[in-house]
Backbone as a ProteinNet text record, in pm:
[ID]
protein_1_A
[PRIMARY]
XXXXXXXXXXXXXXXXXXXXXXXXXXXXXXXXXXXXXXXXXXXXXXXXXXXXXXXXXXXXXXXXXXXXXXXXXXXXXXXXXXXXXXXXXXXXXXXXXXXXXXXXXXXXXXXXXXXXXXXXXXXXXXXXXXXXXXXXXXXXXXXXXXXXXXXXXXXXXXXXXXXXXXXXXXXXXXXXXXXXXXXXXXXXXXXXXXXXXXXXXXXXXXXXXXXXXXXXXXXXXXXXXXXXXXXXXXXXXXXXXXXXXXXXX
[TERTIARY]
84.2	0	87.6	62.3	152.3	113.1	171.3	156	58.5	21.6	-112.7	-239.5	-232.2	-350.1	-337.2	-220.6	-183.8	-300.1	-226.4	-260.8	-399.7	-466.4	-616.9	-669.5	-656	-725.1	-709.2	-632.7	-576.3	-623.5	-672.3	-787.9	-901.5	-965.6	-1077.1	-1074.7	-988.9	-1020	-1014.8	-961	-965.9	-1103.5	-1196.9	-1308.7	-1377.9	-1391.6	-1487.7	-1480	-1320.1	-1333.3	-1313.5	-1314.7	-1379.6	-1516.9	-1604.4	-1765.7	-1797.4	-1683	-1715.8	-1737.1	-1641.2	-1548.9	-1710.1	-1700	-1801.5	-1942	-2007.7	-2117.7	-2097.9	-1982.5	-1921.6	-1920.3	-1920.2	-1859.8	-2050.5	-2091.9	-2258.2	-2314.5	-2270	-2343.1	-2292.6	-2174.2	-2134.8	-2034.4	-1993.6	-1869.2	-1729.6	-1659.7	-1522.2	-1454.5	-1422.3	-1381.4	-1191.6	-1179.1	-1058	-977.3	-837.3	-809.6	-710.2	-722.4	-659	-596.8	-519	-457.5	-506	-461.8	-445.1	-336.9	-345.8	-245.1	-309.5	-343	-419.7	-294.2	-352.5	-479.8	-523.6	-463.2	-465.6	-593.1	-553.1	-683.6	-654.4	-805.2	-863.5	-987.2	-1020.2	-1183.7	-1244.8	-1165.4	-1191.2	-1196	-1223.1	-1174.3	-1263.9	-1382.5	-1460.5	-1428.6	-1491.1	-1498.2	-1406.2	-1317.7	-1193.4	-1124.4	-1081.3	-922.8	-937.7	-861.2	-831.8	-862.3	-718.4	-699.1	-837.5	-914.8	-994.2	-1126.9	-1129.1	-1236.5	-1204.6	-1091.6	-1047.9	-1073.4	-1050	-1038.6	-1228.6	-1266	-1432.1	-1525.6	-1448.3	-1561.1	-1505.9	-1351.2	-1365.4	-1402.3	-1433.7	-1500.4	-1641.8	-1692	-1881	-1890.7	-1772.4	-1784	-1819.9	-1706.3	-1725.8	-1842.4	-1947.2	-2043.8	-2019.3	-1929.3	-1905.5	-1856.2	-1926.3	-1920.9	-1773.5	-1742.2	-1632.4	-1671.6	-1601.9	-1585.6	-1505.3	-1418.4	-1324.7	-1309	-1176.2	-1142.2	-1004.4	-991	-877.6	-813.9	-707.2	-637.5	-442.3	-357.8	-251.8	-205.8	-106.8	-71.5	-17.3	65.2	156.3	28.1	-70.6	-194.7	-284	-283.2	-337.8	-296.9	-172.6	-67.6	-114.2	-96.7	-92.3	-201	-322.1	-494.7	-476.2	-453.4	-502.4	-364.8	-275.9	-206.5	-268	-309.7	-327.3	-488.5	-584.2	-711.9	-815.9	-755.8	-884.2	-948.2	-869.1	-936.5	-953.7	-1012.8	-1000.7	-894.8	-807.6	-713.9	-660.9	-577.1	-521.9	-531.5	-537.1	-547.6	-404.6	-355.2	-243.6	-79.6	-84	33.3	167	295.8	380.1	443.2	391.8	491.1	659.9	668.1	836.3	793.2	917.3	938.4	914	946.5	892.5	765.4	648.8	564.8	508.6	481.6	485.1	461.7	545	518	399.8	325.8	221.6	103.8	144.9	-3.9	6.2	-106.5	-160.5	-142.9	-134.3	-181.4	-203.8	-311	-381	-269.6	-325.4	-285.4	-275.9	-160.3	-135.1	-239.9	-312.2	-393	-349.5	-244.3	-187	-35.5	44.3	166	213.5	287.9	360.9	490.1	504.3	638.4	697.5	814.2	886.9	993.1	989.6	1099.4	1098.7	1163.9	1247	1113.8	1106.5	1098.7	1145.5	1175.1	1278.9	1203.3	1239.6	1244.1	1235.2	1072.1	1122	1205.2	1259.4	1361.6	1489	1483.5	1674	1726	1847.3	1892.4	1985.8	1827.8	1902.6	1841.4	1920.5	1920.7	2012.2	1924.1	2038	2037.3	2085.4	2076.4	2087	2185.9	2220.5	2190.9	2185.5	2138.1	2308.9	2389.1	2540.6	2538	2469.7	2492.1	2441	2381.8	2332.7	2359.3	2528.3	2598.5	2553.9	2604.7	2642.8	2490.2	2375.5	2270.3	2225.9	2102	2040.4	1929.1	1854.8	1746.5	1665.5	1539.4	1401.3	1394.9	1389.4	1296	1256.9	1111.5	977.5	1047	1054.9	1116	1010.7	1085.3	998.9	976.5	973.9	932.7	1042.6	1013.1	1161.4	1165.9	1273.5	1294.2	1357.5	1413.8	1377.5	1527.4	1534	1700.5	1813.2	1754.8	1870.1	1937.6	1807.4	1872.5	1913.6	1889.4	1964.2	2129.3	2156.5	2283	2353.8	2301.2	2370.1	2438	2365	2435	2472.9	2362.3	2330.8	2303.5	2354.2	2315	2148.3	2076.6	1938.6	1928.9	1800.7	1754.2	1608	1569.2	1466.3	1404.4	1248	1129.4	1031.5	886.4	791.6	678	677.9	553.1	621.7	482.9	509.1	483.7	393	399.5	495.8	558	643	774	780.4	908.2	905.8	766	785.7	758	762.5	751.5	880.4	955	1101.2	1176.9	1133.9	1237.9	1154.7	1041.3	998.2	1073.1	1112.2	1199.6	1300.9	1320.3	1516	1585	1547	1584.1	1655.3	1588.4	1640.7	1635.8	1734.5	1745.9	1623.8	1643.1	1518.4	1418	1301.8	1185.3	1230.3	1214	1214.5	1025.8	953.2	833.2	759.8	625	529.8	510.5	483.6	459.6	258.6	231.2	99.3	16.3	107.5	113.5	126.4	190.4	302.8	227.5	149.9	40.3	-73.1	-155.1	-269.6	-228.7	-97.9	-86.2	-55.9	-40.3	36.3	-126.3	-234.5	-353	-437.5	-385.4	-484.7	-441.7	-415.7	-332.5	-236.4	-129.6	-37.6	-54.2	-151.3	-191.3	-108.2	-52.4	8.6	146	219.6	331.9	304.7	233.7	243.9	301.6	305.4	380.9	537.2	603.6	746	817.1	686.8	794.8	747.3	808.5	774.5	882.2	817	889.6	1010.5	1095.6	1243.1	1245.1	1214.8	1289.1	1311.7	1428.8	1312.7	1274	1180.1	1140.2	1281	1282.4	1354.5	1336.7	1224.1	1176.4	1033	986.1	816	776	676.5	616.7	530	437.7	285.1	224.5	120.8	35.1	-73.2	-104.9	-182.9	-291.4	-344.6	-451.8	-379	-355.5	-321.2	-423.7	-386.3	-491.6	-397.3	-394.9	-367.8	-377.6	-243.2	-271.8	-350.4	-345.9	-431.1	-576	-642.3	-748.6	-807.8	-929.3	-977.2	-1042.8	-1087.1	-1141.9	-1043	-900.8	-793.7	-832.4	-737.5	-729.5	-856.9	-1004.7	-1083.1	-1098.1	-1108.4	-1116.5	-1009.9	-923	-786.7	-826.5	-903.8	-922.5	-1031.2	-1115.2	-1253.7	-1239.4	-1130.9	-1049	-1039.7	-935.6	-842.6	-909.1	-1048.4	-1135.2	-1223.2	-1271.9	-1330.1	-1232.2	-1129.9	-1011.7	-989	-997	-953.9	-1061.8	-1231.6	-1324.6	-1302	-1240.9	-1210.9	-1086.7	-1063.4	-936.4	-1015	-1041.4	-1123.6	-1203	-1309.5	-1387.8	-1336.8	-1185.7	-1160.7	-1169.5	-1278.1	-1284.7	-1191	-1087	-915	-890.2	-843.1	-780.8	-843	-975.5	-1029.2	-1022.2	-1030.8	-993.6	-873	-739.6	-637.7	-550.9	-678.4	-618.7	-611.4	-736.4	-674.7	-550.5	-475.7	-334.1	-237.7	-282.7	-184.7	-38.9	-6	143.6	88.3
-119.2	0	124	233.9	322.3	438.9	531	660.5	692.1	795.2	782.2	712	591.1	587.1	506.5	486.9	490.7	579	696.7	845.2	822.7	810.7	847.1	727	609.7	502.4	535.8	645.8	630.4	735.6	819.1	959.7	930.4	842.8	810.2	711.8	622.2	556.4	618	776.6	857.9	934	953.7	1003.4	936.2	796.8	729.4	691.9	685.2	653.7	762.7	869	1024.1	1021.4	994.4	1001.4	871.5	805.3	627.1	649.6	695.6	734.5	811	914.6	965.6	936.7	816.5	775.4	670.4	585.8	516.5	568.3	665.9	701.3	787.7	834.6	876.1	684	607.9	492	401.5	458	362.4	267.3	263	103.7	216.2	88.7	137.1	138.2	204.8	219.2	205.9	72.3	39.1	92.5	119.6	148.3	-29.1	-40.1	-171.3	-115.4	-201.2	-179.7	-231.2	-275.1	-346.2	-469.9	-589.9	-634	-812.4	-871.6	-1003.2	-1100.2	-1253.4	-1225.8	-1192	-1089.6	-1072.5	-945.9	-830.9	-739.2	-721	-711.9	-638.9	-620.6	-512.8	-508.8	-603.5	-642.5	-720.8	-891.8	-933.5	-1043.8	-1061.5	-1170.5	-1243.7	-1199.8	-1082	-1068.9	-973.2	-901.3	-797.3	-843.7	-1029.6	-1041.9	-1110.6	-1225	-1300.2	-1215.9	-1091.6	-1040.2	-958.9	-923.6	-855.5	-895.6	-985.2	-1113.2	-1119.7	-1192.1	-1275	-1105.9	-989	-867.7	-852.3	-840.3	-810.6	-913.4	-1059.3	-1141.4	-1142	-1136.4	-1095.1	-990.3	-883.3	-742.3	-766.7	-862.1	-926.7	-989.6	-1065.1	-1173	-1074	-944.3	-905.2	-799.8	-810.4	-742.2	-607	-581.1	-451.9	-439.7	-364.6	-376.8	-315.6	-328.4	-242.7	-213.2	-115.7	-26	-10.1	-111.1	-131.3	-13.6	88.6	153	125	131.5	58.3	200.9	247	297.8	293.8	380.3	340.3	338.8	212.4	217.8	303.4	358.7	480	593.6	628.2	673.9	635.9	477.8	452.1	447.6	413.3	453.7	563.4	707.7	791.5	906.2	850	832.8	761.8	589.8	569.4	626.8	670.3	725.4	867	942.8	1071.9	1055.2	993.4	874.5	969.7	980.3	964.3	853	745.9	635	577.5	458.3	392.8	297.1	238.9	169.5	125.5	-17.9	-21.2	-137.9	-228.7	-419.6	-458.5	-566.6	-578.6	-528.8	-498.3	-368.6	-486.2	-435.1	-521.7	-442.2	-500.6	-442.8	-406.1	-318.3	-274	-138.5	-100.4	-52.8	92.6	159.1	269.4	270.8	191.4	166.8	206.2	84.2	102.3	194.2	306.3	453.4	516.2	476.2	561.9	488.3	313.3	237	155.6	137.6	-23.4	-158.6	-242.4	-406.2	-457.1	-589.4	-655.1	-754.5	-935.9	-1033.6	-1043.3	-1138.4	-1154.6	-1252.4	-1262.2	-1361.8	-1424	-1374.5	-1476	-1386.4	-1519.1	-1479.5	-1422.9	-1313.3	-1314	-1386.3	-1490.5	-1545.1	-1482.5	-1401.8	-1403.8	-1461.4	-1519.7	-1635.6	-1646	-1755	-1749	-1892.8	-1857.7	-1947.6	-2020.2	-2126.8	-2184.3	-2315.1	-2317.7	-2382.2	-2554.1	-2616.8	-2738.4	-2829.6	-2886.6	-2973.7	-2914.2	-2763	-2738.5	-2794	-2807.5	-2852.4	-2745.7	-2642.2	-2525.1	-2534.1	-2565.9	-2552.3	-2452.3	-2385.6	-2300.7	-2327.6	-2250.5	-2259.6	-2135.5	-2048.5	-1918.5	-1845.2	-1720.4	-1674.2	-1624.7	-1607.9	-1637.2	-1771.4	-1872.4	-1973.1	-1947	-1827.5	-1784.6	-1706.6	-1699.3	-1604.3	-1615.8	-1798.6	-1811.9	-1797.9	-1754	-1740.5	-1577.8	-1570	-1454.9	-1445.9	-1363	-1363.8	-1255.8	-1257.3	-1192.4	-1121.2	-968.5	-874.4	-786.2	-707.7	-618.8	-489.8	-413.4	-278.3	-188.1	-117.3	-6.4	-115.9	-253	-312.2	-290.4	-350.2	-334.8	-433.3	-477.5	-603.5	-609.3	-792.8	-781.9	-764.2	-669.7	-624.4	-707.6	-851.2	-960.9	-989.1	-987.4	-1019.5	-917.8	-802.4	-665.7	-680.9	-651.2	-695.5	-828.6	-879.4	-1020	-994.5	-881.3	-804.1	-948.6	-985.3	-1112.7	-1049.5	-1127.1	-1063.6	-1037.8	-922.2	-978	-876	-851.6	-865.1	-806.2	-636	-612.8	-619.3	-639.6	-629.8	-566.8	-544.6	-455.3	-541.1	-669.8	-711.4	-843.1	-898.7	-1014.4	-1131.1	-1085.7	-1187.8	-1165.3	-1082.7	-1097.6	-1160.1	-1133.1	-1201.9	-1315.5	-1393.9	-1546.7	-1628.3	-1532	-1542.9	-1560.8	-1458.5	-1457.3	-1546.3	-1625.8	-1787.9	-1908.4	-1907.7	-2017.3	-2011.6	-1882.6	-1849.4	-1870.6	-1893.7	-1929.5	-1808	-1653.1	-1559.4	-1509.4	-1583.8	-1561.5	-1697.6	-1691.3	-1844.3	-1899.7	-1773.2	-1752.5	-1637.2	-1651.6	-1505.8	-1470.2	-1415.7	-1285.3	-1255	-1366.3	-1335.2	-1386.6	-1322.1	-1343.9	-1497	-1626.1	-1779.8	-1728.4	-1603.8	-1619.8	-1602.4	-1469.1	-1398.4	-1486.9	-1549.2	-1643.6	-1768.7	-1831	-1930.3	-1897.8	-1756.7	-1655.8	-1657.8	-1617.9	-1624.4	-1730.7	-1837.3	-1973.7	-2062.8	-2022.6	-2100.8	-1986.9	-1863.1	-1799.4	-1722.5	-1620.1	-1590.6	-1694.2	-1734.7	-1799	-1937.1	-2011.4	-2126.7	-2218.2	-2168.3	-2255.2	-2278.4	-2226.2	-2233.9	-2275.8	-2347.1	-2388.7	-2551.3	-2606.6	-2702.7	-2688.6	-2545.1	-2543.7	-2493.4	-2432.8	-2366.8	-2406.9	-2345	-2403.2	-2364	-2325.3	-2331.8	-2351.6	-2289.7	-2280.5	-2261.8	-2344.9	-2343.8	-2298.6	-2244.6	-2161.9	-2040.6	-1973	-1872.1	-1774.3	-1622.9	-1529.5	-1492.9	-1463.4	-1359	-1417.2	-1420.1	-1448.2	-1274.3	-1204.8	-1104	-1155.8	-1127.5	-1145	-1010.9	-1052.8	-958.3	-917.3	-762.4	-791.4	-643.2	-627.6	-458.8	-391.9	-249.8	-102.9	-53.4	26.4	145.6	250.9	350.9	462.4	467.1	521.1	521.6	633.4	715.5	898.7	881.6	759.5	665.5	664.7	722.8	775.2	569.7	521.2	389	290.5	333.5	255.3	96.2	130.1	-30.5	-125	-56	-92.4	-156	-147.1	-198.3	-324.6	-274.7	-389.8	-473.2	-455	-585.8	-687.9	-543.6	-677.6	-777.2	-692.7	-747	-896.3	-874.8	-996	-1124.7	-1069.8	-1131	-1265	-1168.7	-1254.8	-1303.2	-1248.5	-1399.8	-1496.5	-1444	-1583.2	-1660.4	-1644.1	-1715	-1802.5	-1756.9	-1806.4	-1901	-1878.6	-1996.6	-2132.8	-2074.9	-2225.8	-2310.5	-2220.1	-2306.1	-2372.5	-2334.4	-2331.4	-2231	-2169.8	-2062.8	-1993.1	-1954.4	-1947	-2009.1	-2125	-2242.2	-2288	-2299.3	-2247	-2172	-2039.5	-1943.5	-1957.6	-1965.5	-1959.4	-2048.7	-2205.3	-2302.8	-2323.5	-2229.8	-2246	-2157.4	-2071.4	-2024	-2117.5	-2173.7	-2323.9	-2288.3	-2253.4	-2244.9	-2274.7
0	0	0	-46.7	-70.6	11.5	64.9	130.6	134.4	7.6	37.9	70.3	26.4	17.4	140.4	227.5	412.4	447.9	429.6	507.6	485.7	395.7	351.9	441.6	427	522.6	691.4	676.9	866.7	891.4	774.7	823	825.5	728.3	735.3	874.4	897	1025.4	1109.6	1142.5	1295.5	1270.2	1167.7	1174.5	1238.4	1207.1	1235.9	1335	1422.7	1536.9	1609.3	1593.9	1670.4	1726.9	1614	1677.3	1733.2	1694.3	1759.3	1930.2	1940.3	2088.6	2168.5	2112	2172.6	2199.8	2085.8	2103.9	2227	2234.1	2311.4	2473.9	2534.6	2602.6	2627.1	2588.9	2633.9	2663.1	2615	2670.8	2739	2806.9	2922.1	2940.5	2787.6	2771.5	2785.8	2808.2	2820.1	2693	2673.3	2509.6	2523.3	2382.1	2397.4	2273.5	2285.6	2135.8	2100.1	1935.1	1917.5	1765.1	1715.9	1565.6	1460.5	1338.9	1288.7	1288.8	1350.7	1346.6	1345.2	1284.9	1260.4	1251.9	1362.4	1372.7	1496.8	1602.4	1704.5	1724.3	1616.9	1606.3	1453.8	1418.5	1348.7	1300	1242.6	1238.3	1127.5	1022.3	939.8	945.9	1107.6	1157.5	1230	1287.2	1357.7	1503	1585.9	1677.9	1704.1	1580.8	1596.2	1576.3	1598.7	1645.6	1764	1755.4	1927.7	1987.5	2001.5	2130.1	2177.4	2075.5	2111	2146.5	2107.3	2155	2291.5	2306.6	2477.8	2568.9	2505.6	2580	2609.6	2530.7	2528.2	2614.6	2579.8	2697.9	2810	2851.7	3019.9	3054.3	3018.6	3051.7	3050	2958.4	2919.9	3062.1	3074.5	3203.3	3388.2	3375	3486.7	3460.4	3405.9	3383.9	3297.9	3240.8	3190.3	2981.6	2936.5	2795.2	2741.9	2606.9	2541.3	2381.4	2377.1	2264.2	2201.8	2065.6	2008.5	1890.8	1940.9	1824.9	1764.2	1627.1	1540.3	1466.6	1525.7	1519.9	1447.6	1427.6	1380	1484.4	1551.1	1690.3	1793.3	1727.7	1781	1840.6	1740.2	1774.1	1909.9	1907.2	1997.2	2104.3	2116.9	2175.6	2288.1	2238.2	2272.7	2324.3	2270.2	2294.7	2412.7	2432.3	2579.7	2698	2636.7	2752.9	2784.9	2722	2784.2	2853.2	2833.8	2888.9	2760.4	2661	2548.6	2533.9	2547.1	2516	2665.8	2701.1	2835.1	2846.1	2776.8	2771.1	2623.1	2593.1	2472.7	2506.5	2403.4	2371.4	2318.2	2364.3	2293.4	2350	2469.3	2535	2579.3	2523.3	2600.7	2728.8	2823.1	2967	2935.1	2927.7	2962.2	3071.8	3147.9	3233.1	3240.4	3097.7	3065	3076	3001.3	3005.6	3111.9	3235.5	3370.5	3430	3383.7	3474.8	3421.8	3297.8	3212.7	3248.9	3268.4	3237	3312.4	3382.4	3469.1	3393.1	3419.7	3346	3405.1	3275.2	3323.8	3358.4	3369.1	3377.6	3236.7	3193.2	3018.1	2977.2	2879.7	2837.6	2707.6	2620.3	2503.5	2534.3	2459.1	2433.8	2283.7	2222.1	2130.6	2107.2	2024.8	2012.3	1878.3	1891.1	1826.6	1738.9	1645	1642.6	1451.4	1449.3	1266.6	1222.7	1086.2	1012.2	947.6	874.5	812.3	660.4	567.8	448.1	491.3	497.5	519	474.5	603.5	516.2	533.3	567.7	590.5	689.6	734.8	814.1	916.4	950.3	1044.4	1177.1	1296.4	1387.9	1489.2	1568.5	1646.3	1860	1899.4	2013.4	2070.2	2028.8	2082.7	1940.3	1868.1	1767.5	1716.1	1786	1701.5	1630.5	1638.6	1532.3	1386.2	1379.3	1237.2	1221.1	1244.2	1162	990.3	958.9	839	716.4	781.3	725.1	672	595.1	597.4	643.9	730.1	782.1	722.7	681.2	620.3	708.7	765.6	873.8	781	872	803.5	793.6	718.1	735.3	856.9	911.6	1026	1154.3	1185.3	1266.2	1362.2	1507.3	1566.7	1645.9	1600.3	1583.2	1788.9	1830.8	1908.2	1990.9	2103.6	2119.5	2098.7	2191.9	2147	2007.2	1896.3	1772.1	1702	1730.5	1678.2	1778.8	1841.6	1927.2	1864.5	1821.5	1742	1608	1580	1455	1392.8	1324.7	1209	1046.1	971.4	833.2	741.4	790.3	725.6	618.6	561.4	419.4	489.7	440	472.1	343.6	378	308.5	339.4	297.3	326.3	392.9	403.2	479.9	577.1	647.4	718.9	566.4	471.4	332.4	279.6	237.2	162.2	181.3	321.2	404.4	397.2	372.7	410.7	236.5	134.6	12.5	-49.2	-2.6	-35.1	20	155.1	230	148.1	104.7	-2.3	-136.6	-171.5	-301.6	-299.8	-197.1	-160	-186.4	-178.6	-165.4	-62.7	80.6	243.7	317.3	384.4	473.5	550.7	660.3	767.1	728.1	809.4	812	970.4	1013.2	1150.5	1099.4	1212.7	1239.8	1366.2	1366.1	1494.1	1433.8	1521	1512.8	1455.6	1578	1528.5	1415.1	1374.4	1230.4	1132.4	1136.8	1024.2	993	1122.8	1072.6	1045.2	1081.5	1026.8	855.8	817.8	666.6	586.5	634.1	590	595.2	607.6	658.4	558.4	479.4	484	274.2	298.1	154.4	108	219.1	142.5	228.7	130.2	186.8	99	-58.7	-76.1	-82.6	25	128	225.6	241.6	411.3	443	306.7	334.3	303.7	264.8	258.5	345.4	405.3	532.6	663.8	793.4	897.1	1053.5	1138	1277.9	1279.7	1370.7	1416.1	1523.5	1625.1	1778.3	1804.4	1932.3	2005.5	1953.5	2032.7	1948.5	2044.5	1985.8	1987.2	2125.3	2129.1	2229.1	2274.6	2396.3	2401.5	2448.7	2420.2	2497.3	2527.6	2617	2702.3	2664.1	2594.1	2578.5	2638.9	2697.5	2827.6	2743.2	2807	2855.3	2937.3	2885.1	2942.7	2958.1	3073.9	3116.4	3215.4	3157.2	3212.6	3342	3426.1	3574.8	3631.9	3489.1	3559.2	3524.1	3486.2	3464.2	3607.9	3656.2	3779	3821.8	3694.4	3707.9	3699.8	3652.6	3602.3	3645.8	3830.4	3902.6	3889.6	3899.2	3933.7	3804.1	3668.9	3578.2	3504.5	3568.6	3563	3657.8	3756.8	3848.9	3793.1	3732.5	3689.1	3559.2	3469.7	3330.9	3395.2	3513.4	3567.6	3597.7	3676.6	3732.5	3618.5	3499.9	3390.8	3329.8	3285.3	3199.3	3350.9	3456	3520.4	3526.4	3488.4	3473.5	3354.1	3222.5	3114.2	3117.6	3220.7	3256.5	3300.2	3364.7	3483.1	3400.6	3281.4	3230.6	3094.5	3070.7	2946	2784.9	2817.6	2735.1	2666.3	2767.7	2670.5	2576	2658.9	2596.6	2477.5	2412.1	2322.4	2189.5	2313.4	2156.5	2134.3	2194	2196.2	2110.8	2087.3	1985.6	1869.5	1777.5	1657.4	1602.4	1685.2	1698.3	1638.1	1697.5	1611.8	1702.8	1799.4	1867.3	2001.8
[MASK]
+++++++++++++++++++++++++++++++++++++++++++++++++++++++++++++++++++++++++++++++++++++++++++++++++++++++++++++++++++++++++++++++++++++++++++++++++++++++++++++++++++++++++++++++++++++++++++++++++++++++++++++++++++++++++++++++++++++++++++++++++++++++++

């Protein structure tokens, strides 16, 4: 997709989620901001998106509704920190973080980790063993500190498809992708790659992906408790475990 017609989809999406917000907010739900980022959120996806599903029925569970707005992240970002929004779906805890936003309990993990060409014979243990390789990463993404510090040889591209288009082409050794992402597209557009490529041990990095909410959020704790309260109902009965499986990781 090219610049513009970026810019134009990400204006038209802050209109709509301008008066969204506000109709939202005269009727009572807690209004969340989320991205595009499948298949974890998006609006074009059965329920938003996992994350936004598993986010909406523990809030259904502790009696309280939500209001999903899809935003460019950095945007959303910066909406539920100042408390335009009531929180953000999707947040990785770091320490900076912390000082701006509450969290919940994590309810899915992000694994970070490589893909690989079935059938190669690449195994690693420490990520200095792939010196002698090239690795696929997304341009603008940021990648994860360990494997930037490894200062490894990669090969940027413009998507999470294209990255895993170019290691079926024998263009790149490895992909540098999400496990969740990577089987969302291998099951979905590029269904007919999914028998050439495949998992690489361990993964890179795991994040836990949780719910932010602003600490200058007058309802903050109280809403982080009741979040906590319904995914731990979705624990007990299984309900997670569930949505969480056709993930395929």
């Amino acid at each position: 997709m090219g610049e513009a017609m970026a810019s134009w989809k990400y204006a038209l999406m802050l209109v709509i989620s301008l008066s969204f917000c506000a109709g939202a907010a005269r009727a009572g739900a807690i209004v969340l901001g989320a991205t595009e980022y499948p298949p974890y959120m998006s609006p074009r996806l059965p329920g938003g998106g996992l994350a936004v599903a598993i986010v909406s029925e523990a809030f259904q569970r502790a009696g309280l509704q939500t209001k999903i707005v899809y935003l460019p992240w950095s945007r959303a970002m910066s909406e539920a920190g100042s408390g335009q929004l009531d929180g953000i779906i999707g947040l990785w805890e770091t320490a900076e973080r912390k000082q701006r936003f509450l969290f919940s309990k994590p309810f899915l993990d992000n694994h970070i980790g490589l893909f690989k060409r079935s059938g190669d014979a690449i195994r690693y243990q420490r990520l200095s063993d792939l010196k002698p390789y090239t690795i696929g990463t997304v341009r603008g993404y940021a990648n994860p500190e360990a494997f930037e510090q490894a200062r490894l040889k990669t090969d940027e591209t413009l998507s999470d498809a294209s990255n895993l288009a170019k290691l079926a082409a024998r263009h790149i050794d490895l992909a540098l992708i999400d496990h969740g992402v990577a089987n969302y597209l291998l099951r979905g557009n590029l269904a007919a790659l999914a028998e050439k490529l495949e998992w690489l041990p361990p993964a890179v990095v795991t994040y836990p992906m949780r719910l932010g909410i602003a600490r200058n959020q007058a309802e903050g704790e109280k809403r982080i408790q009741a979040f906590n309260r319904g995914l731990d109902a979705m624990q007990r009965d299984g309900t997670l475990e569930k949505m969480l499986k056709p993930l395929g990781i």
